[in-house]
C-alpha positions in Angstrom: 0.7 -19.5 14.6 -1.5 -22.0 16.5 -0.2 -25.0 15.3 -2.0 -23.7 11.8 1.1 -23.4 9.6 2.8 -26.5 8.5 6.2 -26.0 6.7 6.2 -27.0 2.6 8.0 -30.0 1.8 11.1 -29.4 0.1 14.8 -28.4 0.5 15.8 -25.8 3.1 16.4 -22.4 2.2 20.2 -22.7 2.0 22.5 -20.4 4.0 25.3 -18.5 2.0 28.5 -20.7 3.2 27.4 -22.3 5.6 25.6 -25.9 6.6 23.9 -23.8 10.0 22.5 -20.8 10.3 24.0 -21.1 14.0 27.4 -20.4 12.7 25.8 -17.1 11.8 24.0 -15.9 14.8 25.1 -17.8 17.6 21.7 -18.0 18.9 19.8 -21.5 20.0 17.5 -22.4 17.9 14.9 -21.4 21.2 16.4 -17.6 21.0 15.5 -17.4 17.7 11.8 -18.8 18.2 11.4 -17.0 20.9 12.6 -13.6 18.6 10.4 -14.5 16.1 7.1 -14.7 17.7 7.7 -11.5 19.9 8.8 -9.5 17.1 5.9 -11.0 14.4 3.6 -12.1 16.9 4.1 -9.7 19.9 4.0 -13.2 22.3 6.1 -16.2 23.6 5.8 -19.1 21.3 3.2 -21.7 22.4 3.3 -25.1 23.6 2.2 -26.0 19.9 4.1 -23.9 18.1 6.9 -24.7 20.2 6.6 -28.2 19.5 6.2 -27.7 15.3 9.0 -25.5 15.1 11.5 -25.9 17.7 13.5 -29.2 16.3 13.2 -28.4 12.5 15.2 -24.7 13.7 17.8 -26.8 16.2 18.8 -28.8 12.8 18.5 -26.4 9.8 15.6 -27.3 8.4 13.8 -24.5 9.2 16.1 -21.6 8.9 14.4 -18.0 10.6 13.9 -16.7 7.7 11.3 -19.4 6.3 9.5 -19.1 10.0 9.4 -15.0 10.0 7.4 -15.5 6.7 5.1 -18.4 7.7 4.5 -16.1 10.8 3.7 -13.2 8.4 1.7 -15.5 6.4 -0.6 -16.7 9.7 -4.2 -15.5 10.6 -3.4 -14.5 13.2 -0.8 -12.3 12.2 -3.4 -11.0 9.9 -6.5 -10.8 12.4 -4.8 -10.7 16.2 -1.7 -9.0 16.3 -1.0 -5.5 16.9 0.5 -3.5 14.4 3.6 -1.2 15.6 2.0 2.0 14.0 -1.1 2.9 12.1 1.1 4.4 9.4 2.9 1.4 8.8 -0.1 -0.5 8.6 -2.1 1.3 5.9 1.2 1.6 4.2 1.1 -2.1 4.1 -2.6 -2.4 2.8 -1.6 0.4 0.6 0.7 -2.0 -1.1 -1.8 -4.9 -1.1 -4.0 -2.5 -3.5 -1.3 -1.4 -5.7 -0.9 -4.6 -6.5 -4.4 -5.6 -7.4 -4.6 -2.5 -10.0 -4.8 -3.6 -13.7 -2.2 -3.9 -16.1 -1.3 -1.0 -18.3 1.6 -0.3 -20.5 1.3 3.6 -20.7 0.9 5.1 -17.1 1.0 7.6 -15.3 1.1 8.2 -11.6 0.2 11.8 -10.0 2.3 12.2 -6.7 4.2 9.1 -6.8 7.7 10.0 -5.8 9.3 8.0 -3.0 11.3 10.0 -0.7 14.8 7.9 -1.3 13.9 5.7 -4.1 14.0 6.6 -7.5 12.1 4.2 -8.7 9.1 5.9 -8.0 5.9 4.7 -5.5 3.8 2.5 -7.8 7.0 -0.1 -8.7 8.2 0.1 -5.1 4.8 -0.6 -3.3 5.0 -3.8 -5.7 3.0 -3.2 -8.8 3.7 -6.5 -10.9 3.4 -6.1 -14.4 5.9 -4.8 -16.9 5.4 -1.5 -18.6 6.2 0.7 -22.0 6.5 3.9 -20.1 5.7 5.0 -16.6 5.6 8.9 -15.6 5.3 10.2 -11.9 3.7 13.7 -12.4 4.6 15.6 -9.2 5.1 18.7 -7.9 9.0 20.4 -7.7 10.7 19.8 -4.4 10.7 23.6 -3.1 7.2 23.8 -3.8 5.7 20.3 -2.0 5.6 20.7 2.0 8.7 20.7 3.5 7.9 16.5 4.5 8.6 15.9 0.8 10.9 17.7 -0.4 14.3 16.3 -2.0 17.2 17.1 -2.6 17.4 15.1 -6.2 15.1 16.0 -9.4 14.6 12.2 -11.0 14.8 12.0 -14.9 14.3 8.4 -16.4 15.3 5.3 -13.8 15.2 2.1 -15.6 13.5 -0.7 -13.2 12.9 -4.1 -13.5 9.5 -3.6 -15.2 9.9 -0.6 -17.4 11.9 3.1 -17.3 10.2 5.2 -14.9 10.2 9.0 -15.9 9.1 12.2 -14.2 7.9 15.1 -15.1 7.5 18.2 -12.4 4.3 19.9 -12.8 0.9 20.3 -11.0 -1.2 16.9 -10.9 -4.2 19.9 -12.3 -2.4 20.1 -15.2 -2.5 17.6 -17.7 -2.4 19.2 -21.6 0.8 17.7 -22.0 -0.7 14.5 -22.2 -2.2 13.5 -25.4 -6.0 12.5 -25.7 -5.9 8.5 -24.8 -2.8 8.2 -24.3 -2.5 6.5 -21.4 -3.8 2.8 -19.9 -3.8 3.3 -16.4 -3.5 7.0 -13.8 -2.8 5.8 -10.2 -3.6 8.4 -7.7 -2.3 7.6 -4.6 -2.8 9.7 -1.6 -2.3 12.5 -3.9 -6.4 14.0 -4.6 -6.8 15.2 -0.9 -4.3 17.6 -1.8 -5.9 19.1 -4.5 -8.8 22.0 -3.9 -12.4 20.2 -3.8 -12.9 22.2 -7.2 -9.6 21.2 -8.5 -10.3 17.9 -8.3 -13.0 18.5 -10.8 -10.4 19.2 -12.9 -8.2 16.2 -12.3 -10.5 14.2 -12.9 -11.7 15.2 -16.3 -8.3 15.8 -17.6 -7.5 11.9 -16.2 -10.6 10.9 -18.0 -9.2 12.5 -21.4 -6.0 11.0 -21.3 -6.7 7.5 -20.5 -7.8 5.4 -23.4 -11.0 3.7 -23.7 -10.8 0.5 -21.5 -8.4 2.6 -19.1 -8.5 2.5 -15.8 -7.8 4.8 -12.9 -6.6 3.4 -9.7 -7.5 6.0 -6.6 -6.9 5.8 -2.4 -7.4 8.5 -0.3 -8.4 9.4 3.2 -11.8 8.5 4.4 -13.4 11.6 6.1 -16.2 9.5 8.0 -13.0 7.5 9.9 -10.6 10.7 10.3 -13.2 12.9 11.4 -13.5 10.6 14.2 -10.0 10.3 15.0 -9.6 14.4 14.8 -11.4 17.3 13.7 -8.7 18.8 11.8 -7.5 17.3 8.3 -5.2 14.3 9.5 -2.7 15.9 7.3 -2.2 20.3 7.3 -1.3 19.7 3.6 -4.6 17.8 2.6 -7.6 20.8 1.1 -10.4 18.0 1.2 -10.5 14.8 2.7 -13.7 12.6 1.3 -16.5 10.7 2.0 -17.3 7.9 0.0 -20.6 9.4 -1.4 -18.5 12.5 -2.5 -16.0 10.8 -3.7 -18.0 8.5 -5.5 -20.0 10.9 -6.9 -17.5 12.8 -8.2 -16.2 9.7 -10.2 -19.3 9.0 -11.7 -20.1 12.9 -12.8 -16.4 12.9 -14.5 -17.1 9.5 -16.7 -15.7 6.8 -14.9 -17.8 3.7 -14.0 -16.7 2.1 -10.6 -15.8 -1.5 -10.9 -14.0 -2.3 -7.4 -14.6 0.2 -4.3 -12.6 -1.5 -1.3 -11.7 0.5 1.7 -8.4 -0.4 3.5 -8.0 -1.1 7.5 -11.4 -1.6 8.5 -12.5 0.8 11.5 -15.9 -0.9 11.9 -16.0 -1.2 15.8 -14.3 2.0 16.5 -17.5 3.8 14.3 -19.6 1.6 16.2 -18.5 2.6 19.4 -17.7 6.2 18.5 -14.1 6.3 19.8 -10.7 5.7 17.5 -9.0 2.8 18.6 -5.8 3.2 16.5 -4.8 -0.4 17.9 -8.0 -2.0 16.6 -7.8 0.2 13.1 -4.3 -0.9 12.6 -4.4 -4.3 13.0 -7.6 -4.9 10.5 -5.1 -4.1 7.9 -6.0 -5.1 4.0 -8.6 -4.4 2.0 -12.5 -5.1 2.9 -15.9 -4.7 1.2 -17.3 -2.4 3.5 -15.9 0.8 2.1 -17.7 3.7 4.1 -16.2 2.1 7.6 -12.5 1.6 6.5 -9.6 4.2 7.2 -8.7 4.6 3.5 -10.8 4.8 0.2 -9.9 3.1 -2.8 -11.2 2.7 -6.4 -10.9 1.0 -9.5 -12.2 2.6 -12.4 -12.7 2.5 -15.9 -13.3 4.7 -18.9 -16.2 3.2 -20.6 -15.7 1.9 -24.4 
């Protein structure tokens, strides 16, 4: 953390019971510094760092927890440190965009089950605002590939923000969906999946549901980046995986004007050097102007008035 973070004034988290968080752990307050930075920071604490950090933790006034998340919160966490997968990294960015999608109080989401979690992709990868009526549109277990498959159908989940239903059906088919009818379609790692003249298709039946104003949120593979990490599909399941002038394209020709195109992980200097550097690709996690040399596409876009 360089010295960079300084701790907000105020009250110490407070420990359930207890007046230490020692009485917990049994560690020294140097353990648990040391733990921190290795496991956020992937390096021994610094004389700096040491010296901001070390006291406050031997007398409760920093408890771990609040120094995991300044950790988290550092640039350098952010710009320097290695991610522990690429999957977990876009995952991560994946959530940072979710969040940035407008509001809407009718939605739908087309391939948003999470494996485990009935409350469904978009609420779990943190969307914020409350909702009427949310519907994940998704294909039946037995006929998804066999890495998505469930044991459980979903019905209606009641969440925090809104009920969550779901309906079992291709994402190609929307006539059960009535003309503007909807605020806001997130598509999420879902279009690759559908046939490049399918998609077509999606498309114009997303345009006819959403209501004037309406926005569709979209993130999908970015072919210039995975064609340089392999030259199969990065996923046997995907039928097209896009460039950004395809992609684009296709958005424009279905109705939609593009108001925010942001790629996510930035894979600038592996293009440049022509060699995937999963290390370097992971760790430029977020979401970045240049779109055409990120990992992931992703769009905001609205249905004109």
């Amino acid at each position: 953390m360089k010295g960079a973070l300084r701790r907000a004034r105020g009250a110490p988290l407070p420990l359930p019971g207890v007046q230490n968080w020692r009485a917990l752990s049994g560690l020294s307050a140097q353990q648990v510094l040391d733990i921190v930075y290795e496991l956020i920071l992937a390096r021994e604490p610094d004389p700096t760092g040491t010296q901001s950090y070390l006291g406050g933790l031997g007398t409760g006034a920093i408890t771990p927890q609040e120094l995991a998340g300044w950790a988290v919160a550092s640039g350098e966490w952010w710009s320097v440190t290695p991610y522990s997968g690429l999957g977990q990294s876009l995952h991560f960015s994946r959530m940072m965009f979710v969040r940035s999608l407008p509001a809407g109080k009718h939605i739908l989401d087309l391939g948003g089950t999470a494996l485990g979690n009935a409350t469904g992709a978009l609420v779990l990868m943190g969307y914020p605002y409350e909702f009427e009526d949310l519907v994940v549109v998704d294909l039946p277990s037995e006929e998804r590939n066999e890495l998505y498959q469930e044991a459980t159908a979903h019905e209606v989940t009641q969440t925090k923000l809104g009920p969550v239903r779901y309906r079992y059906h291709s994402m190609v088919d929307l006539s059960d969906y009535a003309d503007a009818s909807v605020d806001l379609v997130y598509s999420g790692q879902s279009i690759e999946h559908v046939p490049l003249d399918m998609a077509d298709t999606v498309l114009a039946e997303v345009h006819r549901v959403l209501k004037p104003g309406g926005h569709l949120g979209i993130d999908t593979p970015n072919a210039r980046v995975t064609r340089l990490q392999q030259d199969a599909f990065i996923d046997p399941d995907h039928e097209h995986e896009y460039t950004h002038g395809e992609l684009s394209e296709k958005l424009q020709r279905a109705g939609f004007e593009v108001v925010d195109a942001k790629g996510l992980n930035y894979a600038g200097p592996s293009l440049a050097a022509g060699h995937f550097d999963v290390d370097q690709i992971a760790t430029a996690r977020g979401l970045f102007t240049e779109i055409e040399d990120c990992y992931l596409l992703a769009y905001v876009c609205r249905v004109p008035h």
